[in-house]
C-alpha positions in Angstrom: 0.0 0.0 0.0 2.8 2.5 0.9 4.9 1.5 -2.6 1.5 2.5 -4.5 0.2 5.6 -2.5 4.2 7.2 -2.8 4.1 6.1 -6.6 0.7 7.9 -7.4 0.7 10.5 -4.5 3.9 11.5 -3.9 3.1 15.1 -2.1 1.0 13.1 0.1 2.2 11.8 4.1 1.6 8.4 5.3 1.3 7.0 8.9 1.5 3.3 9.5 1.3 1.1 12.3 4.3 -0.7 10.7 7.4 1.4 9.2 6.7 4.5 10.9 5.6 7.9 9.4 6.6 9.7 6.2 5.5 13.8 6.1 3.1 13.5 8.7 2.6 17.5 8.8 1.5 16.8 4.7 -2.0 18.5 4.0 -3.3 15.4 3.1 -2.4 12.0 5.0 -2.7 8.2 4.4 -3.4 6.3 7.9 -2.4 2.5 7.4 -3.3 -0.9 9.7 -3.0 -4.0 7.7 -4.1 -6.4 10.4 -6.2 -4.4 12.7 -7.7 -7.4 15.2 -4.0 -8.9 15.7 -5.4 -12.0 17.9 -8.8 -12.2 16.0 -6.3 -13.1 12.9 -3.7 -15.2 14.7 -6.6 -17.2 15.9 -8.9 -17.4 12.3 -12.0 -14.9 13.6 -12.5 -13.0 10.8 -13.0 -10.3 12.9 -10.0 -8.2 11.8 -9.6 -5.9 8.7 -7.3 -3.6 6.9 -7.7 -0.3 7.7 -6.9 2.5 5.4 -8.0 6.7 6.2 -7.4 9.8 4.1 -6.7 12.5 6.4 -7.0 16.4 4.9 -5.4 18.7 7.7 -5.4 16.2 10.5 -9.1 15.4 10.0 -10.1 12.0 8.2 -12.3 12.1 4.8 -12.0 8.8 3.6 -12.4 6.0 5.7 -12.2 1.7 4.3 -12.7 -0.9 6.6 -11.7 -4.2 4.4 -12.3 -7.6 5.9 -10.7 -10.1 3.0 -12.5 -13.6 4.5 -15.9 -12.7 4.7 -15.2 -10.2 1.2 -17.0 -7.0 2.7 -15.8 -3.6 2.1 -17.2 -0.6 3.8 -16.1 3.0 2.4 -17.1 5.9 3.9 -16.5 9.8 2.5 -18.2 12.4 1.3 -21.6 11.6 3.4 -22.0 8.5 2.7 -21.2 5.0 3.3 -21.3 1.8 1.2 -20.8 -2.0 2.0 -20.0 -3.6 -0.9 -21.1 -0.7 -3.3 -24.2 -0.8 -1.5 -25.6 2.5 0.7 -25.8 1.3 4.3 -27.0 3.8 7.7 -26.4 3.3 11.5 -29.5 3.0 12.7 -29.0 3.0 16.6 -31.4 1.9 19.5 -33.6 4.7 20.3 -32.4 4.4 24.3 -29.6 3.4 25.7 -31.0 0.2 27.9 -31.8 -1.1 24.3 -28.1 -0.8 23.0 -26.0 -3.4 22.2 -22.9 -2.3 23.3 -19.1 -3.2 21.9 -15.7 -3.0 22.9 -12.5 -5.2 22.3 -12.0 -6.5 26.1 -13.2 -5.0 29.4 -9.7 -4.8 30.0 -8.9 -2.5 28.1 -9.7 0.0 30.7 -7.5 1.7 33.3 -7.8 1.6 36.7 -9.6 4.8 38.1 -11.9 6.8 35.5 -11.7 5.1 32.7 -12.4 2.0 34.3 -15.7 3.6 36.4 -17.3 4.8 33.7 -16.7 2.0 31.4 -18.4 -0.2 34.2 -21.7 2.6 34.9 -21.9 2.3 30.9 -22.2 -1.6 30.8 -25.0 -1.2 33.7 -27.3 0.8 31.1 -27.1 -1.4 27.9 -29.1 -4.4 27.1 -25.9 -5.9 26.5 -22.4 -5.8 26.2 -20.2 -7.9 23.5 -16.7 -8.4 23.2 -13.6 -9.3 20.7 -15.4 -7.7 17.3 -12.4 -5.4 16.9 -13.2 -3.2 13.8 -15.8 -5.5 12.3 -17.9 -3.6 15.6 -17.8 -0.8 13.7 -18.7 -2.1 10.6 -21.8 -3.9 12.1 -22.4 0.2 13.2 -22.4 1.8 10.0 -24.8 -1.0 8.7 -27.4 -0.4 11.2 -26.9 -4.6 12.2 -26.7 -5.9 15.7 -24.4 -3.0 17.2 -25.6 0.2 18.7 -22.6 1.7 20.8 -19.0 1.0 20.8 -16.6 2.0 23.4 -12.8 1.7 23.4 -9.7 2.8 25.0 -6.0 2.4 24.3 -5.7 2.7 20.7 -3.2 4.5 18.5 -4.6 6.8 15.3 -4.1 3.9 13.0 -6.7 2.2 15.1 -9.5 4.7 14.7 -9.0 6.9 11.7 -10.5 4.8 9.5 -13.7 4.1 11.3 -14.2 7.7 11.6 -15.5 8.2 8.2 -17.3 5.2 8.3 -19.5 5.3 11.1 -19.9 9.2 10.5 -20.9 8.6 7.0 -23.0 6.2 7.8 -25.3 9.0 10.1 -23.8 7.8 13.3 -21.3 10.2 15.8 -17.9 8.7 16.6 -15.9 11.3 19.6 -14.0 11.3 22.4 -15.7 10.9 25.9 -16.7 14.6 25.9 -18.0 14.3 23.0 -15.3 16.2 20.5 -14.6 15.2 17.0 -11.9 12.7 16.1 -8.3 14.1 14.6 -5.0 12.9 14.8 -4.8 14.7 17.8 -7.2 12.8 19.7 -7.1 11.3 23.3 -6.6 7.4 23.2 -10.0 7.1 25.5 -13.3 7.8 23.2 -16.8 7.0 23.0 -19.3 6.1 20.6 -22.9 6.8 20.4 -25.5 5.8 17.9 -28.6 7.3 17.2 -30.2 11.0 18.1 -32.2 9.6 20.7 -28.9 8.2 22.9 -26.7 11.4 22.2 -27.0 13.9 24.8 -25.1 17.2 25.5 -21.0 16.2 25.3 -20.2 16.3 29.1 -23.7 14.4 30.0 -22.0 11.0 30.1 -19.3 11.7 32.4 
């Protein structure tokens, strides 16, 4: 991916969880994960994708989500979201004791905040899942069996992807207070679903 984005796109920076960054500060920026869902992989879940964003000034317009066993493909830019070509929408549970909530492990949480409010969130849902990594997201933008996920510990390659994606797809992806995803983002973010479960940005913490 790197060889054909520099070939093609040579004005252009690139930021990859393997072999490091190339003109980060570029106006417009390539975010690469080619095995995002490390264990899901290792273990044959097809749970894991290849992420790829297009950042413009630090804030993603293009986001894929690739999973190559199950062959589904979700783009996201410009407003709109496709899987496989086809227009998909986050639909979200219309209150949050009807979400079905996602995140990677429950252990992913610090000790102290992080870990508090990750444990009052679970109380609300209907009920939490684990291990989807960013097929989660995926089931978000397509409005199927996911409502919420929550995460913490992740790097930009983890997330930039997803942004466009879920956005796109009419759902909200932030940070805990509720602010927009850049490359300048907190590791510890939230994700609602739905204009009926988003309240005012501090109203979850």
């Amino acid at each position: 991916m790197r060889d054909l984005i520099e070939a093609r796109y040579p004005s252009h920076g690139i930021i990859g969880e393997e072999f490091g960054s190339l003109r980060p500060d570029a106006e417009w920026v390539w975010v690469l994960d080619p095995i995002d869902g490390t264990k899901s992989f290792i273990t044959g879940k097809p749970l894991f994708g290849t992420l790829i964003a297009l950042l413009r000034k630090g804030v993603p317009a293009l986001g894929i989500i690739d999973q190559c066993v199950l062959r589904e493909r979700w783009l996201g830019a410009n407003g709109r979201t496709t899987l496989n070509g086809q227009p998909v929408k986050a639909l979200g549970a219309g209150r949050l004791e009807e979400a079905m909530m996602y995140a990677t492990t429950p252990h992913m949480f610090g000790p102290g905040l992080e870990e508090q409010r990750f444990a009052a969130l679970r109380a609300c849902v209907k009920r939490p899942l684990y291990g989807c990594d960013c097929y989660a997201y995926g089931l978000v933008a397509a409005g199927f069996g996911a409502d919420l996920v929550v995460e913490a510990d992740l790097g930009i390659y983890d997330y930039c992807a997803l942004v466009p994606v879920v956005n796109c797809a009419g759902g909200r992806m932030t940070d805990w207070r509720g602010r927009d995803l850049t490359l300048q983002s907190h590791v510890f973010w939230l994700l609602l679903l739905g204009l009926n479960l988003w309240g005012e940005p501090d109203s979850h913490g």
